[in-house]
C-alpha positions in Angstrom: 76.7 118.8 96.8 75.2 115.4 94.8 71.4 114.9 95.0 70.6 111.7 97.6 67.7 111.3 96.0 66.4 109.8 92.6 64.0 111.6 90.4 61.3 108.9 92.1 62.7 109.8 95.8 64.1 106.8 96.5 68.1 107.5 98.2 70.6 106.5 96.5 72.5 104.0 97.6 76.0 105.4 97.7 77.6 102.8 100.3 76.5 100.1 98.3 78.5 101.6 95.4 81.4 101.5 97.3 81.5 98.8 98.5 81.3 97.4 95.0 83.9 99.1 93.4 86.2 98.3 96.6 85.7 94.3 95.7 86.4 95.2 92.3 89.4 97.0 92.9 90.4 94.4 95.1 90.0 91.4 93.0 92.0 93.3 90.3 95.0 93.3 92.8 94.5 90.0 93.7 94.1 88.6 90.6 97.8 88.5 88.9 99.1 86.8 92.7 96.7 83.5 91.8 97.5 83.8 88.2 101.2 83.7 89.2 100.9 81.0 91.6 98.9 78.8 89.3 100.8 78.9 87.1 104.9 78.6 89.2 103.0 76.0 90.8 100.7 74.2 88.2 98.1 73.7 91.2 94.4 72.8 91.5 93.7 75.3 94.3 95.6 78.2 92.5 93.9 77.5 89.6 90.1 77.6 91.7 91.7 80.6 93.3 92.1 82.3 90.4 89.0 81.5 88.8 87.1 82.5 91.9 89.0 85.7 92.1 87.7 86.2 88.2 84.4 85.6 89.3 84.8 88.2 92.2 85.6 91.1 89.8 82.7 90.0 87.1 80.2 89.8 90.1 81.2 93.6 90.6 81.7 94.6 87.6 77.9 93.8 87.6 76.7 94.8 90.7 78.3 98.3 89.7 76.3 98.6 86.5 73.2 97.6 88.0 73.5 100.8 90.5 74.8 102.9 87.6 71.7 101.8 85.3 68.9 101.7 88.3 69.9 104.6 90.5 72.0 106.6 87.7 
């Protein structure tokens, strides 16, 4: 069974790790659809699509290694 709590006693926050690397799996699927529709229809929403969608998974990528690196 994990330890909930840190070394200081603060719980860890297990749901919020989820729900990170959920977005960031999700953004990984979604990401080759926008890139192939930017690019089959050379448009400026697809292309904001996209780039948003790439923005998704860096966000998580981040928020993931801030709760690896804080509550590791």
């Amino acid at each position: 069974m994990p330890r909930t709590l840190t070394r200081a006693g603060v719980p860890r926050p297990y749901y919020l790790a989820r729900l990170a690397h959920m977005s960031f799996l999700v953004g990984i699927v979604l990401l080759p659809f926008f890139v192939w529709s930017w690019i089959k229809h050379d448009s400026d929403e697809d292309a904001a699509a996209a780039l948003s969608i790439g923005a998704w998974i860096v966000i998580g990528l981040s928020v993931i290694a801030a709760i690896w690196f804080v509550f590791g």
